[in-house]
C-alpha positions in Angstrom: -42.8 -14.6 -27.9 -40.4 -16.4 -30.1 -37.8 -13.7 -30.1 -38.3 -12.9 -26.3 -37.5 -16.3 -25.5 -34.3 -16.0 -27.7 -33.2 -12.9 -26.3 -33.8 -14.7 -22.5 -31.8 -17.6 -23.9 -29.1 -15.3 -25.1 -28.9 -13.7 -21.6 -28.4 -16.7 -19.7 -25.7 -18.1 -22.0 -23.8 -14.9 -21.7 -24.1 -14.8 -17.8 -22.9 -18.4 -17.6 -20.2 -17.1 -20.3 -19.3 -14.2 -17.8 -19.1 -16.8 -14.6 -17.7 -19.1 -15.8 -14.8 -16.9 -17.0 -14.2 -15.2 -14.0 -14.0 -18.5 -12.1 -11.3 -19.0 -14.7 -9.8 -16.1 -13.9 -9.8 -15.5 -10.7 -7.0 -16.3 -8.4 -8.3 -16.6 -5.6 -9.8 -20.1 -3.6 -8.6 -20.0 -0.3 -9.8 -18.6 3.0 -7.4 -16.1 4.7 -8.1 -17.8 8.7 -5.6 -18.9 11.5 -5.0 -22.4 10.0 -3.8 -20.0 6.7 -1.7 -17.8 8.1 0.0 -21.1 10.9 0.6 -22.5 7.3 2.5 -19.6 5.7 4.8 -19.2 8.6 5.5 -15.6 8.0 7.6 -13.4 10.5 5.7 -11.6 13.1 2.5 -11.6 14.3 -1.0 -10.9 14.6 -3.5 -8.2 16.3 -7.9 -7.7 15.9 -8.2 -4.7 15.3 -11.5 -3.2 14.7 -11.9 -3.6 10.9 -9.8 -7.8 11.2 -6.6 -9.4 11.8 -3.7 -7.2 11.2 -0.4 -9.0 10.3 2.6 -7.1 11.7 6.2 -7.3 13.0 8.1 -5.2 15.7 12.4 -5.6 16.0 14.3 -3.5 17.9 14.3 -2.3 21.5 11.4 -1.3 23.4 12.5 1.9 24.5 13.9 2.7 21.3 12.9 5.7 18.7 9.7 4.5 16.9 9.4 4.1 13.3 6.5 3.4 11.3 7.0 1.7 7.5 3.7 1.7 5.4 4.4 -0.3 1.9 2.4 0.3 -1.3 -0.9 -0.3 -3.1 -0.4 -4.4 -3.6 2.8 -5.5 -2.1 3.1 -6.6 1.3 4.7 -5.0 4.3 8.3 -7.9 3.0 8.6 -4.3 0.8 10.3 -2.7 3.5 12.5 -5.9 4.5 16.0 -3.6 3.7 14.9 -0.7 5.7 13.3 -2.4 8.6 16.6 -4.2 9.1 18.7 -1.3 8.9 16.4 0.6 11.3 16.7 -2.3 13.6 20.5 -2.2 13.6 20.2 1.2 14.5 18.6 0.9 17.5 15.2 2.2 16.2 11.8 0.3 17.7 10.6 -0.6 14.0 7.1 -1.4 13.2 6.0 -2.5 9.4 2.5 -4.4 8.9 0.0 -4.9 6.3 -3.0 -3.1 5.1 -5.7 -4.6 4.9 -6.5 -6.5 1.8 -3.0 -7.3 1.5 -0.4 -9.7 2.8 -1.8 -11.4 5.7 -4.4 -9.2 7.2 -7.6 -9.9 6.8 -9.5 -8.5 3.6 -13.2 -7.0 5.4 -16.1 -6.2 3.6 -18.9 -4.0 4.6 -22.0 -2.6 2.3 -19.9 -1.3 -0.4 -20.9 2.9 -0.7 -17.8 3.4 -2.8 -15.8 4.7 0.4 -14.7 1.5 1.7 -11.0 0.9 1.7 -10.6 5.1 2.2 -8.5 7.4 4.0 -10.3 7.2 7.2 -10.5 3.2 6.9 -6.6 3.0 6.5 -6.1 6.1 9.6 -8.2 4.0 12.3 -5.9 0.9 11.0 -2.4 2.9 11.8 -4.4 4.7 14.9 -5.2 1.2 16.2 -2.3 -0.5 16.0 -0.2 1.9 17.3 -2.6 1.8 20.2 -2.3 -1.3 20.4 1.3 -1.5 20.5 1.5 1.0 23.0 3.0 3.9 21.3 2.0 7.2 22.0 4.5 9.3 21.7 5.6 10.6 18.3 6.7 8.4 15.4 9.0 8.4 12.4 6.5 7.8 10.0 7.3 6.0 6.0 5.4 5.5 3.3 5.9 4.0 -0.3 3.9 4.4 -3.2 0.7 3.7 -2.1 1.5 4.3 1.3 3.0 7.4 0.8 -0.5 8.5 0.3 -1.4 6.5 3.3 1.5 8.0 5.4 0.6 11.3 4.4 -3.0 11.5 4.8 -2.4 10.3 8.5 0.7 13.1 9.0 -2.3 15.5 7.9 -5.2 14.5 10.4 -2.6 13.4 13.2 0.4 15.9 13.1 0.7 15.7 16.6 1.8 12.3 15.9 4.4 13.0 13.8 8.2 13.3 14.6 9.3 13.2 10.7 7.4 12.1 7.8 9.2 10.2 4.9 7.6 9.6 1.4 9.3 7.3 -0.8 7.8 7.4 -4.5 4.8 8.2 -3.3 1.6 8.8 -5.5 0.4 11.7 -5.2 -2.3 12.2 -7.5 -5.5 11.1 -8.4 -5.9 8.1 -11.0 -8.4 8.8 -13.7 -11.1 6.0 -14.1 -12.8 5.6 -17.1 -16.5 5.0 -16.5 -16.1 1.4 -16.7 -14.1 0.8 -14.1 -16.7 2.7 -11.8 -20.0 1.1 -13.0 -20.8 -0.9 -9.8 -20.4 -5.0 -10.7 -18.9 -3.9 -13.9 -16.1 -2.3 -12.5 -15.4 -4.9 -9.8 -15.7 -7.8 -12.6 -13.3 -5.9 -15.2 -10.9 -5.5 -12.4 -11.0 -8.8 -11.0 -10.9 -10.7 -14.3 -8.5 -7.9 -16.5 -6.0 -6.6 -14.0 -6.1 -9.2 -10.9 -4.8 -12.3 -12.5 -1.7 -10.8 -14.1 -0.5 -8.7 -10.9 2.2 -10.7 -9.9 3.8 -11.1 -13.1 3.8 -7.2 -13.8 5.7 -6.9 -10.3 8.9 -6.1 -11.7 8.1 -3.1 -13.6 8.6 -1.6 -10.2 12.7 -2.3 -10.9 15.1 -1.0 -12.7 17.0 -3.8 -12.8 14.2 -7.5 -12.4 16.8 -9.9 -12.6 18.5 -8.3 -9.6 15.3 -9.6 -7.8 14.2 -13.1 -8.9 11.5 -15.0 -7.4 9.5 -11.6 -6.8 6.7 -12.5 -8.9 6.4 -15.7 -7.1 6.6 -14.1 -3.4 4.0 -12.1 -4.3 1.3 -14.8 -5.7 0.9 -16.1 -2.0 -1.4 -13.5 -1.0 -3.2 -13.6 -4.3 -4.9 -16.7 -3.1 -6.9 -15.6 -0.4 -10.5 -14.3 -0.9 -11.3 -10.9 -1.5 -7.8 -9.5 -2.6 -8.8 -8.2 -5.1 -12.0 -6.5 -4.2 -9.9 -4.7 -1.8 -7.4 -3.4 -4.2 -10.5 -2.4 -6.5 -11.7 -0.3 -3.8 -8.7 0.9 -3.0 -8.5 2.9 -6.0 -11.4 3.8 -7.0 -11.5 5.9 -3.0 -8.0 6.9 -4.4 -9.5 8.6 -7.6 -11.9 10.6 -5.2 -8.7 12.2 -3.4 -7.9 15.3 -2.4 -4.1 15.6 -2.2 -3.6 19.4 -2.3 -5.5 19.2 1.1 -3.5 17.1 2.2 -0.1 18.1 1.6 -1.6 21.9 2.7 -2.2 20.5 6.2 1.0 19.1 6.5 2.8 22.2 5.5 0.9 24.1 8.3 1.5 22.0 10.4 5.4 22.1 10.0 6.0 18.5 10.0 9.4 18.1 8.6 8.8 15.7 5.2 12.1 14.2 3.6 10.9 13.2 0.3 13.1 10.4 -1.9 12.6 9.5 -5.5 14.1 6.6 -7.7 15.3 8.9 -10.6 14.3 6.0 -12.9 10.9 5.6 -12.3 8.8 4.0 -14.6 5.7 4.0 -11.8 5.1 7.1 -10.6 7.8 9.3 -12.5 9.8 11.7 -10.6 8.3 14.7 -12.5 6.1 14.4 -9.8 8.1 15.4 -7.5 7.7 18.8 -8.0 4.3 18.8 -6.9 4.8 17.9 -3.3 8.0 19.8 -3.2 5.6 22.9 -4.6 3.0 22.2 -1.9 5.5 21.6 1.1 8.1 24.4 0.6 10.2 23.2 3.5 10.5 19.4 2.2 14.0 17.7 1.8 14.2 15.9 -1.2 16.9 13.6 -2.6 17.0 12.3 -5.8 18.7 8.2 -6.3 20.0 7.2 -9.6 20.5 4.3 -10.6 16.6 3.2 -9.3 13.4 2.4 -10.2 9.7 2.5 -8.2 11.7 1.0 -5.3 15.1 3.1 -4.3 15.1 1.2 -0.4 15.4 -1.9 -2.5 17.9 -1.3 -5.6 19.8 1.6 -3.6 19.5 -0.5 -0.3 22.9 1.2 1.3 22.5 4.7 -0.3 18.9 5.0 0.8 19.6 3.4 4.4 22.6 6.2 4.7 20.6 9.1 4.2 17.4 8.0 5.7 19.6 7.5 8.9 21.3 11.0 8.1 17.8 12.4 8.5 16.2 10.9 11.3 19.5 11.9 13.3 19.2 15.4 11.8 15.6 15.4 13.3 15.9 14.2 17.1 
């Protein structure tokens, strides 16, 4: 009885251990809610969809040639900010918004099956805003990183959709998890205690060259507040791990969706090795190459990316 009661004593002290380091830990105390999102006086605005709030922005004219611009796995749709402008100035109707769990869009959860935060979540987000928005016809569609997988996923199930689809970066391959990270509350407590906290901070790995881009780390932290961030990037890739991308790159290539594929030749992210395996899958692909760049070409190549993106589109009425 003795030692049972020590080993029960033993338990409790490590819970409260584990609690109370992961309030320690955690970064996040606020509620993302109207008063939240008044206060951070972002550009844009805001739609219900039917998972929450999306935060978006539109620029340019209404009857102009839509473009789409889906940012990565953590950083907010302010990714984009060189090519939405340039878009803009072209005349384009430019849309760029948030995924949920990031930015300022709202962060849902649902009872967790290991599938939330999938493919088909983040389609019925793009599928709903567009409908929202009132775009039906066919879009310019871009994705970075993360969103490249985003992007591509809906050019697969939605090629009707699709005037041109551009991959910046993109990942496109399955992470591998180590069993850890997919024990249920072990996983989501690792995650939230180990990799959360220290996100901002690690931004600018993304660069080449950090000190072009200071305050990044601190632009990113504001979203870090809100509840449930990081649950949503947590399930975000552990859904990614389950991936299929050879299926998905195979649709598109039937489909005949023209794909124009760029690649920061200095990428310390996703390294541009891997390339070769959407270029492999998609035969007809246009890639190009930018030197001088890390994880984020539209951003350290602003004007040489912006040139040949435009080059593209126009090449693709």
């Amino acid at each position: 009885m003795k030692a049972l009661r020590l080993v029960v004593l033993v338990l409790v002290l490590a819970g409260v251990g584990a609690a109370g380091y992961y309030y320690i830990r955690n970064p996040e105390s606020q509620t993302l809610n109207t008063v939240a999102r008044r206060d951070a006086q972002a550009p844009g605005d805001y739609l219900t969809l039917g998972d929450g709030v999306t935060h978006y922005e539109v620029a340019g004219p209404d009857n102009g040639r839509v473009a789409v611009l889906v940012h990565g796995f953590s950083v907010p749709s302010y990714i984009w900010d060189p090519t939405f402008a340039a878009l803009r100035d072209a005349g384009y109707r430019v849309i760029r918004y948030d995924l949920y769990g990031r930015g300022l869009s709202d962060r849902p959860d649902a009872a967790y099956d290991g599938a939330f935060y999938d493919r088909a979540f983040y389609d019925r987000q793009l599928d709903q805003l567009l409908a929202a928005l009132k775009v039906d016809g066919k879009i310019d569609l871009f994705g970075l990183s993360f969103g490249g997988y985003v992007s591509a996923h809906y050019a697969s199930t939605h090629p009707q959709r699709i005037r041109t689809l551009n991959l910046v970066d993109p990942s496109n391959s399955a992470p591998q998890l180590g069993w850890q990270m997919t024990t249920p509350l072990l996983g989501p407590y690792l995650f939230q205690t180990g990799a959360v906290p220290g996100m901002a901070d690690h931004q600018s790995s993304d660069f080449l060259h950090p000190e072009q881009f200071p305050g990044w780390a601190d632009r990113y932290r504001q979203q870090m507040q809100y509840h449930g961030f990081g649950r949503a990037l947590y399930r975000s890739r552990v859904a990614l791990a389950r991936e299929d991308f050879d299926g998905i790159y195979a649709a598109i290539a039937r489909a005949g969706t023209p794909v124009h594929l760029v690649w920061g030749k200095q990428d310390p992210t996703i390294p541009v090795a891997q390339a070769a395996h959407i270029r492999n899958a998609i035969p007809s692909t246009v890639y190009r190459e930018i030197d001088q760049s890390g994880h984020l070409p539209q951003m350290e190549q602003a004007a040489l990316f912006n040139h040949d993106m435009l080059t593209y589109l126009a090449a693709h009425p």
